[in-house]
C-alpha positions in Angstrom: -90.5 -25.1 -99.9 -93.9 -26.3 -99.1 -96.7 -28.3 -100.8 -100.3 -28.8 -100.2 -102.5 -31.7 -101.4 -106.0 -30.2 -102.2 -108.9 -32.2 -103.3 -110.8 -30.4 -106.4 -114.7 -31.3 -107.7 -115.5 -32.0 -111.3 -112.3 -32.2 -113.2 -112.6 -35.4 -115.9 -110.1 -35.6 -118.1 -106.8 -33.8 -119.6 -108.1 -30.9 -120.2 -109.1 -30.2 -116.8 -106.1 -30.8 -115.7 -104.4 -28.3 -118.1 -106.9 -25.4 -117.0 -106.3 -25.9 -113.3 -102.5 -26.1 -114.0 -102.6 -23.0 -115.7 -104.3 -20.9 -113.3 -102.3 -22.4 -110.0 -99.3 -21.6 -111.8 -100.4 -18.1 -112.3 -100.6 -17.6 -108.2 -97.5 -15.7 -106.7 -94.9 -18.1 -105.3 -96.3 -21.5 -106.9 -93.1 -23.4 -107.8 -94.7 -26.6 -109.7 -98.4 -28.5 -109.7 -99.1 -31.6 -110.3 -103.0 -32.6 -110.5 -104.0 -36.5 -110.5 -107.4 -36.5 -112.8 -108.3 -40.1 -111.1 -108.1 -38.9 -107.6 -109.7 -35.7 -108.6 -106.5 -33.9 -106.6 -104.0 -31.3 -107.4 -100.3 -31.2 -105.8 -99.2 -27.9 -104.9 -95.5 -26.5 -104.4 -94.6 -23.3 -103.8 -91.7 -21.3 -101.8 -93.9 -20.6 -98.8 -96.7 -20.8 -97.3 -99.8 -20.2 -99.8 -102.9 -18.7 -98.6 -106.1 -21.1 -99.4 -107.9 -18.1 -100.6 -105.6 -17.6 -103.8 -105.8 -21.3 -104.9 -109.3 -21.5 -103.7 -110.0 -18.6 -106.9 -107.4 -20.3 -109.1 -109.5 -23.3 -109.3 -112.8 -21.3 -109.7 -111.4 -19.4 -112.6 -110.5 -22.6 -113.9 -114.3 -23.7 -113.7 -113.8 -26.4 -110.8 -114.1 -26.2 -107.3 -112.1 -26.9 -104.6 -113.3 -29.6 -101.5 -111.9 -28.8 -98.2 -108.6 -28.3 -96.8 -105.5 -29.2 -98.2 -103.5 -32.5 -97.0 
């Protein structure tokens, strides 16, 4: 297993949260996420290695944007 902290731009509340959650989940091999509103970051784990590019577009289709590498 493997998780990647990634920092993400302009989530404010709850319901951010859920719309990031539910597209990360929707990306091949994620296992769990956990995003943190206040720090403006979402925890990823999956079964392998993720490729930035898939997350990078889950977040966009979730309206937010994600800032820089992961952690």
């Amino acid at each position: 297993m493997t998780e990647g902290t990634y920092s993400v731009s302009g989530m404010a509340c709850g319901h951010c949260a859920d719309s990031v959650t539910e597209e990360i989940e929707r990306v091949t091999g994620v296992t769990a996420v956990s995003v943190d509103v206040e720090a403006g970051t979402v925890t990823v784990t999956s079964e392998a290695e993720l490729d930035i590019a898939d997350i990078h577009a889950a977040v966009e289709e979730a309206g937010y944007e994600l800032a820089g590498e992961p952690r």
